[in-house]
N, C-alpha and C positions, 0 to 999 in steps of 0.2 A: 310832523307826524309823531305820532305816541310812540316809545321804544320799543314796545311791547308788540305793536304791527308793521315796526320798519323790517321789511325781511333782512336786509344789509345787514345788521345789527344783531336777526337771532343768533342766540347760543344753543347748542342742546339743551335737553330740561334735564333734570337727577333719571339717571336711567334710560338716557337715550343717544346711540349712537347716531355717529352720521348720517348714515343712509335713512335710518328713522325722520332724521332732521329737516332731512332735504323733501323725503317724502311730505311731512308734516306744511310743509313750505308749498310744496306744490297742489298738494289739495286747495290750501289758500289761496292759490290763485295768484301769489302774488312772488312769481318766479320769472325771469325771464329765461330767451332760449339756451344761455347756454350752460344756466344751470340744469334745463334738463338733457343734455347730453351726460350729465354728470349720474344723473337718477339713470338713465340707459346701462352706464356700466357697472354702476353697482348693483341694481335690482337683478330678482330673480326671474330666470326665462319664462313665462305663462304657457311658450311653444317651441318644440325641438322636433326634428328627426334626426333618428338614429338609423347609420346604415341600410335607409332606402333604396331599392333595384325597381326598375322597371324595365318590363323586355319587350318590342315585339318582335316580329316575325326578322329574322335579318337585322333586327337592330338593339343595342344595348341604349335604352334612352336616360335610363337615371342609375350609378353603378357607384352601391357604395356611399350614398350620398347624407350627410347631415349636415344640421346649422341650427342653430337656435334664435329666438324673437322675446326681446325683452321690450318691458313696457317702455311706450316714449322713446324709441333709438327709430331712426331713419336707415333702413340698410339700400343700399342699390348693389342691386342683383343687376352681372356684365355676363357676356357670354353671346360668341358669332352663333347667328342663326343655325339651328341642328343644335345648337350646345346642349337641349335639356331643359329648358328655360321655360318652353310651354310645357313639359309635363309635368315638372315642378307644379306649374300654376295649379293643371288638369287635380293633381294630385293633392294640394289645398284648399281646393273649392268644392272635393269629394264625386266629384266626375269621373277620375280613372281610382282605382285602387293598383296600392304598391303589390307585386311583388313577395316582396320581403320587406323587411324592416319596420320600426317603428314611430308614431304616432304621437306623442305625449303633449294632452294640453291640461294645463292644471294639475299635472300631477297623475293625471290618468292616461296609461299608455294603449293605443288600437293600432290595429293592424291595419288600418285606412277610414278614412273618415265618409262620410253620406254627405250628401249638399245639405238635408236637412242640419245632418250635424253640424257640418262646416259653419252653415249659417248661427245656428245657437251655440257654438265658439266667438261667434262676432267676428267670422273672416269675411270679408267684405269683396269685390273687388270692382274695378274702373279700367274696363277694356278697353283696348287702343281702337274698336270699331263701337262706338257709343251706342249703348241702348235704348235708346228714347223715341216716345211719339211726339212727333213733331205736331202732329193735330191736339193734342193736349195743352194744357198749361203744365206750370213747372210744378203744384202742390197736386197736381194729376201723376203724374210721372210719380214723384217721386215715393208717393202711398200707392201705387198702383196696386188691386187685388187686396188692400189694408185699410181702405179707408173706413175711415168711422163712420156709424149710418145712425141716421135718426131712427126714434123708437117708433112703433109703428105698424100696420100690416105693409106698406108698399118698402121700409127697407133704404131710405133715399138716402144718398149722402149728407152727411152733414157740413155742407163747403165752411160755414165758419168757422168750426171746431179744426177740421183740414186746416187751415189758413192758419188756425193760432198754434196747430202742431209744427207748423212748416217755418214759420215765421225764424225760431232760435235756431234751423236748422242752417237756414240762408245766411242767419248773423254768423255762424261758426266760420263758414266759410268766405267770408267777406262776399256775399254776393251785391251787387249792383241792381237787383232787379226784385222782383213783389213775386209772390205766391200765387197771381194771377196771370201772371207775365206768358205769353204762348212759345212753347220752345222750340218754333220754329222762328222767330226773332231773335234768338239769341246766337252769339259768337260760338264756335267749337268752344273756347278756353270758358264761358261761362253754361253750355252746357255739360262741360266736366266741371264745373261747379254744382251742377243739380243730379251730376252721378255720384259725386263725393257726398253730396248733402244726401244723397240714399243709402247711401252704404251708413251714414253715422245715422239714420233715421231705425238702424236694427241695431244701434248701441254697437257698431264695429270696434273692437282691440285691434285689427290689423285690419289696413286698406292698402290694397293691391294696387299697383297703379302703373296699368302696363302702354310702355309707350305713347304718356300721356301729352307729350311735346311734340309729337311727331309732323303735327299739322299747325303747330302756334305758331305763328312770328313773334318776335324778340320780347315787346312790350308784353303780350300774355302771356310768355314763357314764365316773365317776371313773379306774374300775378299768381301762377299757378303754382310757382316757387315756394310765395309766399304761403299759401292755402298748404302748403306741405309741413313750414315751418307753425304752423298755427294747432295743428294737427299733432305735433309734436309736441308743442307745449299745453297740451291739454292730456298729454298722455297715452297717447294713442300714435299703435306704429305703422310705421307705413318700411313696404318694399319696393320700392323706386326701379324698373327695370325700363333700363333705357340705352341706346346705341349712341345718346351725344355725352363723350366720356365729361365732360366740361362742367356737364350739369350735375353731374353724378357727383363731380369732386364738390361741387357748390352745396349738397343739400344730404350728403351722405352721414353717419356716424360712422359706419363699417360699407366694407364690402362685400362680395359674396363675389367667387367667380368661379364660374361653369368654364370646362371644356370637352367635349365628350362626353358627355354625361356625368364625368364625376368631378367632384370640388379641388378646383386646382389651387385654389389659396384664396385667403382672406386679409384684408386690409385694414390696418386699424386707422382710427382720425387721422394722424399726422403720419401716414404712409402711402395715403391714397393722392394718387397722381396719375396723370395723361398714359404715360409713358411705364409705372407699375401695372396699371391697367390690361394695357395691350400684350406686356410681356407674358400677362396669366392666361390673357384670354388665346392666346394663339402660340404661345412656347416659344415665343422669340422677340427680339426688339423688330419694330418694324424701323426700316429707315425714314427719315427723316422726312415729312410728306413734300413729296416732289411740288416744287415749285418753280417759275421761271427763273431762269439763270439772273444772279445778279449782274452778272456783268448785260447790258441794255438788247436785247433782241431785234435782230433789225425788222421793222417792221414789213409784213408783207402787202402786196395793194389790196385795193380793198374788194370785197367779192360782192358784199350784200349792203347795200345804201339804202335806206328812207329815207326818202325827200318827204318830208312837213305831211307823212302821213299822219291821216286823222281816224279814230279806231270806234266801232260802234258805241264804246262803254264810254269815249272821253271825246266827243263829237268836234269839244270849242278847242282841243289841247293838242294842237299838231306837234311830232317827235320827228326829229333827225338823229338817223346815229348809223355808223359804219362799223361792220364786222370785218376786218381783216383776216386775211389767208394768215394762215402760220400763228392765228394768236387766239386763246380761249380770253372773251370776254364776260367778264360777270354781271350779271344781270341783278342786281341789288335793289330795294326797296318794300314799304311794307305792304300788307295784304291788301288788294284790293285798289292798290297805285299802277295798276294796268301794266303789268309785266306777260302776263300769259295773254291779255286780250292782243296785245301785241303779236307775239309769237301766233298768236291762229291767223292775223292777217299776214304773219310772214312766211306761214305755211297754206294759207290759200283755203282754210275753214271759213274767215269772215273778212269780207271786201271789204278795204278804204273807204272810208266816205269821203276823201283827198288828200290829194298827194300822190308820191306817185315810188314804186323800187326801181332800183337797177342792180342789173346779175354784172359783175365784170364791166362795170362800164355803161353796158348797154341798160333801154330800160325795158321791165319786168311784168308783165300783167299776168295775175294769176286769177285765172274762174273759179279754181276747185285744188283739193288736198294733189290732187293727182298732176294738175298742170306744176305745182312746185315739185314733185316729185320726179318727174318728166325733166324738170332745170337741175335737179339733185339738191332740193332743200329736202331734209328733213327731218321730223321732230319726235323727239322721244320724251312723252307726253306725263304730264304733272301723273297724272292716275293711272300708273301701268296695267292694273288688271282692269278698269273700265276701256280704257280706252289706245292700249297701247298691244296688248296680246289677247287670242283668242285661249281662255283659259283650258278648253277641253278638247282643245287641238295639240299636238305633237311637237315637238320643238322644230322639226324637220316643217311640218305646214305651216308652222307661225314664221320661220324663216321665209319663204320661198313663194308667203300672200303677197307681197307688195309687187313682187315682181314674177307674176305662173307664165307669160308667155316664154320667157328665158327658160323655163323649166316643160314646156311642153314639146313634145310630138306631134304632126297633124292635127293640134286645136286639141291634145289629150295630155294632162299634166302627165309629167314622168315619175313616178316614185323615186327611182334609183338615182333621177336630177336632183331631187328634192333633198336626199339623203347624203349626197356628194357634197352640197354646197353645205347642208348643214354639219357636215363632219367635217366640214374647214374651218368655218367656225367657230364650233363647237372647239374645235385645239386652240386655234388661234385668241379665244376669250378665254379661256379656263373654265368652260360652263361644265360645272358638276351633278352629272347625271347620269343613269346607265347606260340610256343610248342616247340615239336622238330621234327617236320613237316615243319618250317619254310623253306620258301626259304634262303640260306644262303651269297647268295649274298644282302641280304637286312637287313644285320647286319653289327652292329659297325664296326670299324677296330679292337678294343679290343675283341670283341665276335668273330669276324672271327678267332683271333688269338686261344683264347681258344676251338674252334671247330679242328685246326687243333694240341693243344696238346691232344684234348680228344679223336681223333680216333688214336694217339700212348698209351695212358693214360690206356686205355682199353687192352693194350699187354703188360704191365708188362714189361717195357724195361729197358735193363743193360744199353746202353749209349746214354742217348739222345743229341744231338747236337741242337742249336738252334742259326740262322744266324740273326742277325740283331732283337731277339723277339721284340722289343716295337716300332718298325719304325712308327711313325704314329699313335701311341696310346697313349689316355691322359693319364694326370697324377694318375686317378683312376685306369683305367685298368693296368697301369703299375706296380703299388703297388700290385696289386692283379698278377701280371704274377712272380715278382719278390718271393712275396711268394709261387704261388703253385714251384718256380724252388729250394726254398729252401725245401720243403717239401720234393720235388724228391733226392736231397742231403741228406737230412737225411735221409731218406728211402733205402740209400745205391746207392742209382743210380749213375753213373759216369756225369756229367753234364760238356757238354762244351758248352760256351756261345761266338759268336763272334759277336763284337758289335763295333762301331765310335764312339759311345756315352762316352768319359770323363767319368764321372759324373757315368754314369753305372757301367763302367769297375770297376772304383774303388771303389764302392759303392754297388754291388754285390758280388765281387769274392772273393774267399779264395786263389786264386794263379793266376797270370798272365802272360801268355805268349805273348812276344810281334815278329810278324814277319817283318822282311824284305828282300826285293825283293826276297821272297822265301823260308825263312830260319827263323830260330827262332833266333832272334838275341840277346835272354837274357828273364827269365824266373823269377817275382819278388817276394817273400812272402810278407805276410801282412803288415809288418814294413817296408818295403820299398815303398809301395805304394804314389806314387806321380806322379800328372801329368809331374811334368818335366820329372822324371825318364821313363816314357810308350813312352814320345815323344821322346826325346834322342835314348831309343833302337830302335822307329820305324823308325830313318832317319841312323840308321846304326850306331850310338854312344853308348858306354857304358857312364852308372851312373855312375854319381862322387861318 
C-alpha cells in the first residue's frame, strides 16, 4: 500500500491537529472501530439537554436531566422500568414536550422539539415493538409514504429506482436478504435490520434502539451487535437502551443512568461494569444473584416425567426429561428447537402425538389447559400481555380468573374474595401499585410479571413452568423474580424455567437441559455449567 493511504502511517498535515486527523481518517473510510471511539470523545456534541423536567399529574418523570450525543459514540442508556427512560425517548422523537429546559442541536437551543423536527435532526428510532407491514416487502417498508413514483398522470411507483435506493441501505447494515424479500419471512433480528435500514434511509445522526435484543437468541444478538458496531464506524450514534447489563458493557462507549427521573451517574469506557451498573441504577449493590448452593442439593423425586413424548412441531423427535420437586431446571436452547412447543404439551394447550406424562409417579393425561391446572401445572407464558394477563382487568381479577369458584358465593364471584387473596399477594410478591384495583395493563413489565405468578401463587402448584420469566424486565425486578422462583424450589415445587438468556440459565438453574431440533440433546449439572457447554448441545454437539 502507498504511504500516503496506509491510515497506520498518517501524520497530521502542517496545521492540523489530532482530532482533525482522525476526522480526516475517517471520512476515508479507512478507520477501524476503535479508532472511532476515539473521534466519540474528542468531537463536539451535535445534541445535548440541559436541565430537562417533565411532570405529570402525581409523578415527576424527567427531573433536572442532561447528557449529551457526540458523533460516532455508542451510549446505553440503563435504568429499572419507571426510571424515565420512555420519556426521555417521548421527549427526542418530539412527541412529548419538556417542561423546562433545554434542547440544543447544532448549536441551536428549543424548548422541545416537533417529530417533524426530530425527524430533520436525523433522530431516528427502532422500537422494541417493530413497525412493519408484514404484507409488504422490505424496499415497501422501508420508503413507506416516500417512494419515488414515475413521471406520469397515474403517479406509480417506480419499484426499480425503489430497489436501487434500498439496495446501499441493506449493504450498511449487513443484510442477508434482497429488496424484494416479503417481511413476513424474515427473523425478528433481520426485521430490525429493515428498521435500522429506515431510520439511515432519513440520513439518521442518532438511532434509538430500544430493547432491541429483547426477543433474539444468542446467534442474532451477535448480528445485531455487529450492525451497532457498523453504525458506529460510519459515524453515526446510536443510544443502546437495554435491561441485559452484559450487552451494554459489549457495545457501549459511555453510559447514561436513570433513576427516578434524574441522572444518577455516567460511566466512562473502562468503568462500565455489571455490578457499576446496578449500583446506579437502584442505589445499592445488589447481592450476589442467588444461585444453587454449591455444596450438591439433594435432589428431590421427580414430579413431572415425559416419557418419549412426541410434540406437534417435532413429530419424528420423541423427548424424555424429568422435572424434580425442590430443583429450578433450565430449559436451554435456540429459537425454534421446540422448547415452548413442549411446555404447551406439558400444560395441556397441545396433545402428544406419543408418549406418554406422569405427575408423582403416576401417569398423566391432559385434554385441555385446565385439566393441567386441576393436577397444579402451571405456566407462566412466553407473551405475558397476550397471553398470560387480561390487560384492562384489575390486578384483583387477573388474580382470582383461574380459579372464581374459590372466590364465589352461591355461583356469584365475591369482590371482597377477590381483593383478600389479591392483597396477599400483592405483599407476598412486592407488586408495586396503588391498589389492587389497579388497571393492570398500566404496570411495569416486572409487576405485570408478578401478577401473573400470583394468580398461580394463590393455587399451591406442584409444577410451575415459566417461559422466557424476565423478557423485558429490569435489573430489579429480575432479582426479585429470580428469588420468589427460588423460594418456589424450596418450597418443594418442581420449577422449570425456559429462557435465551446465557447469563440466566446459568445463573439460576440447578440442572440444565439443552434442546435441539426437538430433542434433548444433553442434560448438564452444576459443574459442568458453561456457556460453551449449553451452546455446543444446542447446535447438536456434545461437551468436550
Amino acid at each position: 500500500m502507498d504511504h500516503k493511504h496506509d491510515p497506520e502511517k498518517w501524520e497530521p498535515v502542517f496545521g492540523e491537529d489530532h482530532a482533525q486527523m482522525l476526522a480526516r481518517r475517517l471520512l476515508s473510510g479507512m478507520m477501524n472501530y476503535s479508532d472511532t471511539s476515539i473521534v466519540a470523545s474528542t468531537s463536539t456534541p451535535f445534541l445535548s439537554l440541559e436541565n430537562v423536567r417533565k411532570t405529570y399529574p402525581g409523578v415527576v418523570a424527567l427531573d433536572g436531566f442532561s447528557m449529551e450525543v457526540r458523533p460516532g459514540e455508542v451510549i446505553g442508556l440503563v435504568g429499572e422500568n419507571g426510571a424515565g427512560k420512555s420519556t426521555l425517548m417521548k421527549i427526542l422523537g418530539g412527541v412529548t414536550t419538556p417542561d423546562s429546559g433545554t434542547i440544543t442541536v447544532d448549536g441551536t437551543a428549543h424548548k422541545g422539539l416537533t417529530v417533524e423536527g426530530s425527524l430533520g435532526s436525523g433522530i431516528a428510532f427502532v422500537h422494541q415493538e417493530l413497525n412493519l407491514f408484514d404484507n409488504l416487502d422490505v424496499a415497501a417498508n422501508i420508503f413507506f409514504g416516500r417512494e419515488p413514483l414515475r413521471a406520469g398522470p397515474f403517479k406509480l411507483v417506480d419499484r426499480a429506482k425503489l430497489r436501487t435506493m434500498v439496495a446501499p441501505l441493506l449493504k450498511r447494515v449487513g443484510a442477508n436478504f434482497s429488496a424484494d424479500t416479503q417481511v413476513a419471512t424474515l427473523s425478528l433480528a433481520q426485521q430490525q435490520m429493515v428498521e435500522i435500514a429506515k431510520a439511515l434511509s432519513i440520513e439518521a445522526r442518532l438511532v434509538i434502539l430500544d430493547e432491541p435484543t429483547s426477543s433474539l437468541p444468542l446467534a442474532e444478538t451477535d448480528k445485531l451487535l455487529d450492525v451497532i458496531k457498523a453504525l458506529k464506524a460510519d459515524g453515526i450514534s446510536v443510544i443502546f437502551i437495554s435491561h441485559r447489563l452484559h450487552e451494554v458493557e459489549r457495545v457501549a462507549d459511555r453510559v447514561v443512568v436513570l433513576r427516578d427521573g434524574m441522572l444518577a451517574g455516567t460511566l466512562g469506557k473502562h468503568d462500565i461494569g455489571h455490578d457499576q451498573m446496578v449500583k446506579l441504577m437502584i442505589g445499592r449493590m445488589l447481592k450476589e444473584r442467588e444461585k444453587a448452593s454449591e455444596a450438591a442439593r439433594a435432589p428431590g423425586a421427580t414430579a413431572l416425567s415425559a416419557k418419549a413424548i412426541r410434540t406437534p412441531a417435532y413429530p419424528g423427535r420423541p423427548v424424555d426429561l424429568d422435572v424434580r420437586r425442590g430443583e429450578i431446571l433450565g430449559l436451554a436452547g435456540l429459537v425454534g428447537s421446540g422448547r415452548t412447543e413442549l411446555a404447551r404439551v406439558f400444560f395441556g394447550i397441545d396433545s402428544s402425538l406419543g408418549g406418554g406424562l406422569e405427575l408423582d409417579g403416576k401417569p398423566l393425561v391432559l385434554g385441555s389447559a385446565a385439566d393441567a391446572v386441576a393436577h397444579g401445572i402451571f405456566l407462566v407464558p412466553e407473551d405475558r400481555k397476550l397471553t398470560g394477563i387480561l390487560l384492562d382487568l384489575s390486578i384483583a381479577q387477573n388474580i382470582s380468573l383461574p380459579n372464581l369458584p374459590a372466590h364465589a358465593k352461591r355461583s356469584l364471584v365475591s369482590a371482597s374474595a377477590e381483593t383478600a387473596t389479591a392483597e396477599k399477594q400483592k405483599k407476598a410478591l412486592g407488586i408495586k401499585a396503588p391498589s389492587v384495583q389497579t388497571r393492570t395493563g398500566t404496570l411495569s413489565g416486572g409487576n405485570q410479571q408478578k401478577v401473573v405468578l400470583g394468580k398461580w401463587l394463590a393455587m399451591n402448584p406442584k409444577v410451575m413452568i415459566l417461559d422466557e420469566p424476565t423478557r423485558g424486565i429490569d435489573i430489579g425486578a429480575k432479582a426479585e423474580i429470580y428469588g420468589l422462583m427460588r423460594a418456589l424450589a424450596d418450597a418443594g415445587v418442581a420449577v422449570l424455567m425456559i429462557s435465551s438468556d446465557m447469563e440466566e440459565v446459568i445463573g439460576v438453574s440447578d440442572r440444565i437441559a439443552v434442546m435441539h431440533e426437538g430433542q434433548i440433546s444433553g442434560i448438564l449439572d452444576k459443574d459442568r455449567f458453561s456457556q460453551e457447554n449449553v451452546l455446543l448441545l444446542a447446535v447438536g454437539k456434545q461437551p468436550k
